[in-house]
C-alpha positions, 0 to 999 in steps of 0.5 A: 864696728859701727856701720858705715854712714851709708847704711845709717842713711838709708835704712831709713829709705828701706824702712819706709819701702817697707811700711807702704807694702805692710800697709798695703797688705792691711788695706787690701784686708779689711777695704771689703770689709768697711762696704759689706752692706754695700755689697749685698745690696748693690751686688746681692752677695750674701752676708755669709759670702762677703765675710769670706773676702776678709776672713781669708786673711788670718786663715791664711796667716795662719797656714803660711807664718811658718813657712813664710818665716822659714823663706826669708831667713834662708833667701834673705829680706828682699827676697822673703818679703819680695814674693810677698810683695809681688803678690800684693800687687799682682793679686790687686789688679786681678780686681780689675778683671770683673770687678762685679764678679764675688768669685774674682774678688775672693781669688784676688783676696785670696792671692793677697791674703797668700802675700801677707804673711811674707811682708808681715814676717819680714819687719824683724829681718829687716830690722835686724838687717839694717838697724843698729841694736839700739834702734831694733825696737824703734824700727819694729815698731814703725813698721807696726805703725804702718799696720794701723795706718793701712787698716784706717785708710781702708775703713775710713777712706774705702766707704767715701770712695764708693760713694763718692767715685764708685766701686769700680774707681775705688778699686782702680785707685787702690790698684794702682797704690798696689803698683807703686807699693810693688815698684817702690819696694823693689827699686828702693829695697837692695839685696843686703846692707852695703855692710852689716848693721852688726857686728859679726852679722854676716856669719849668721846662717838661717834657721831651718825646722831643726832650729825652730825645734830647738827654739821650742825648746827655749824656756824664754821663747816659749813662754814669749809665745803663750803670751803674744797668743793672749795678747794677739788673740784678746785684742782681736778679741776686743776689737771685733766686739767693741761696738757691740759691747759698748752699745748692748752692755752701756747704751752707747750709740753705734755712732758713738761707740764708732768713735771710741773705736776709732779712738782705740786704733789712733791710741794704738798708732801713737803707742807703736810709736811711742813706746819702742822708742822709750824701750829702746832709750832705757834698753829693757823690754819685759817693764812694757810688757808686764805694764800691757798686760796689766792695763790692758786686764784694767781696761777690760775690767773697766769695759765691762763694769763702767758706763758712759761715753767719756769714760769709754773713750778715755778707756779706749784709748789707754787700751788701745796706746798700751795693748796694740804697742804689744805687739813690736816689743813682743816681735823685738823680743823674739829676735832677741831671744831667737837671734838673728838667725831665726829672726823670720822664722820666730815671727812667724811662731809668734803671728802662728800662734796669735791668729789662731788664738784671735779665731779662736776668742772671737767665737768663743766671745760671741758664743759666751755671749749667747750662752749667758746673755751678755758680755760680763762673762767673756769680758772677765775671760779676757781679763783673766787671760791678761793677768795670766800673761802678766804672770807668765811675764814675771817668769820672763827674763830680760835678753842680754843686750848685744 
């Protein structure tokens, strides 16, 4: 039976609650990161020390996925994404305490970073929860979008606040946003739907290790696995590096190649957009990842091999538009595989095993690059590793359409 009108209205509501809080958790990860000369000059933190206030984060994500995923199946949205949540905002006032202390804003960004694997796994559970079949994917895929939303507002907007109110202001603001982030969610978000958003949905029981080991038995889950961990990990990849690459391989300035960075990232927010609401109209899922997979080899091909601003930036962002919408189609497809049950918990698998690979191809570029004198190397390594995607893809069956 089709929901009521009540929960059409307000999942809406739940939704955008929660796409503040995932924004949040991106702001908060990379807002050190836009002011790292800042810091060393002003505070004198050694370069190797400020890296730590970002790297927290996919280390974290990394060691908590799982168990993240586990807890919001098991206790419900609210509750998973809840703690999460609380943490953000907590660990966001901790700031405040010695904002001039390096040993405070770790343990603040540690605290956050302890959050953020709670709201991110949350996006399947709560479009499971509250949306409609149909809608899945769309759902998924603004809750991607609020991602790319916080980490632009960190790197674009932290910078203009030091400068322009001070360190210590910036903070302030950004942990007040944690506030109403925090206050936002738990005021807007119920315990569960007035009814279930499907049919039959309220006899789901969650998943536990034994059901994430018979998930690891799935033919099709697994494969959906090996490829979120070449596309997670080669757009990190990607992304870390493209200023270098655009600048030591074409010549492009670091003003220019800032550019088509943030190009890349706007083409992606328009892709996470985009593309769910298309794959939800036509029903299928595999065509957009086959098509990622294939573009994105294209793109990096193209990166490698072509030079000049224009043709960069059209490349960036085709690479961004079709790359980064990636990731909602492969969250919705391990729902749809896993079922709502394991909705957490097959996230959780999945951002596992796509942080890992993106620590792991981040210093194996940078590595290859030392080795041979150049990107062409670990560029053609990435390229490759999107065609094997796209093979593993073409093994990959369409999920029936409940």
């Amino acid at each position: 039976m089709e929901e009521v009108p009540q929960v059409q209205s307000r999942r809406w509501v739940v939704l955008a609650a929660y796409m503040l809080a995932a924004a949040l958790t991106q702001l908060y990860w990379l807002n050190f990161a836009a002011i790292e000369t800042f810091l060393e000059e002003s505070f004198h933190i050694p370069a190797g020390q400020v890296m730590w206030l970002t790297l927290v984060f996919p280390m974290m994500q990394v060691l908590l996925t799982l168990p993240a995923g586990l807890l919001i199946d098991r206790r419900g949205y609210k509750f998973g994404v809840g703690v999460g949540v609380a943490f953000t905002g907590a660990f966001a006032l901790l700031r405040l305490a010695a904002p001039h202390s390096f040993v405070v804003l770790l343990a603040s960004q540690i605290g956050i970073s302890v959050g953020q694997p709670f709201v991110l796994n949350g996006v399947t559970k709560l479009a499971v929860s509250w949306f409609p079949p149909r809608e899945e994917a769309t759902a998924v895929g603004l809750g991607s979008l609020a991602l790319f939303i916080g980490m632009m507002v960190a790197l674009g907007a932290t910078p203009w606040l030091v400068h322009g109110v001070g360190f210590e202001t910036m903070l302030m603001i950004y942990a007040a946003a944690g506030l109403i982030g925090t206050a936002t969610f738990f005021v807007l978000t119920p315990s569960n739907p007035p009814s279930p958003a499907r049919p039959g949905q309220e006899e789901e029981e969650a998943y536990g290790l034994s059901g994430l080991k018979r998930l690891l038995k799935q033919r099709d889950f697994l494969l959906l696995g090996f490829i979120a961990l070449v596309g997670i990990g080669v757009f990190n990849a990607l992304a870390t590096w493209l200023e270098k690459i655009l600048t030591e391989l074409h010549g492009i300035s670091m003003t220019d190649a800032g550019t088509i960075s943030a190009v890349l990232v706007f083409a992606g927010m328009l892709g996470c957009l985009v593309i769910p609401i298309v794959s939800d109209r036509i029903g299928r899922r595999r065509p957009f990842v086959l098509m990622t997979s294939a573009i994105g080899a294209a793109c990096t091909l193209v990166l490698m091999l072509a030079g000049g601003f224009t043709v960069q930036m059209i490349n960036g962002a085709l690479l961004g538009f079709f790359l980064i919408s990636a990731l909602p189609i492969l969250l919705t497809l391990s729902e749809e595989i896993a079922g709502p049950r394991a909705a957490g918990v097959s996230v959780g698998y999945l951002q596992m095993l796509g942080n890992g690979a993106a620590v792991v191809l981040v210093a194996s570029t940078e590595r290859l690059e030392q080795a041979f004198g150049g990107f062409e190397v670990p560029l053609g390594l990435l390229a490759f590793l999107l065609l094997v995607a796209l093979v593993l893809t073409l093994a990959l069956r369409e999920p029936a359409r409940r």
